[in-house]
N, C-alpha and C positions, 0 to 999 in steps of 0.2 A: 963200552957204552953205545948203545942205537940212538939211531937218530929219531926225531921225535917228529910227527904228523896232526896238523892243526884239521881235524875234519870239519870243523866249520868252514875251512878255506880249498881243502881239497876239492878241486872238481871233476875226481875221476876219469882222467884224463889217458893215465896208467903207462905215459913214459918213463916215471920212475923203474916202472916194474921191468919195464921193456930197456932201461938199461943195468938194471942192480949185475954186477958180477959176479955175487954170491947166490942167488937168488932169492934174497932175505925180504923182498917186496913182493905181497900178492893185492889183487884186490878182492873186498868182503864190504856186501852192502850197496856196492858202486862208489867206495873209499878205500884210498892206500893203506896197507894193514904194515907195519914193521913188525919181523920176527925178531926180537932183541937177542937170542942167541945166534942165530946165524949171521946179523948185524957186523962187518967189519968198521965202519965208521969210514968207506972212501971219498963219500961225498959226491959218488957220480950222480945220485939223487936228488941234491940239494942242486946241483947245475943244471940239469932236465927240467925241476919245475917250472909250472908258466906262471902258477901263480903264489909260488914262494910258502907252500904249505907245509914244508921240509926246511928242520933245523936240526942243531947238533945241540 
């Protein structure tokens, strides 16, 4: 399962993307985009956010 991005809350920020391991976060739009297959579920994304727009 990936994890899941509230774009109403995302502010493009793109430390998620800047820490994913997998590199299963880009951004599209000027919003975090989750690739759901590449997705491992670590959570280092859900810890970077500033404003908690990432959940599991």
């Amino acid at each position: 399962m990936a994890v899941k991005i509230d774009i109403e809350v995302c502010i493009g920020c793109g430390a998620c993307v800047d820490v994913c391991p997998v590199g299963a976060l880009s951004m599209q739009d000027d919003k975090a985009v989750c690739d759901e297959d590449a997705c491992i579920d670590c959570g280092a994304c859900i810890a970077v956010c500033p404003t908690q727009a990432i959940s599991e």
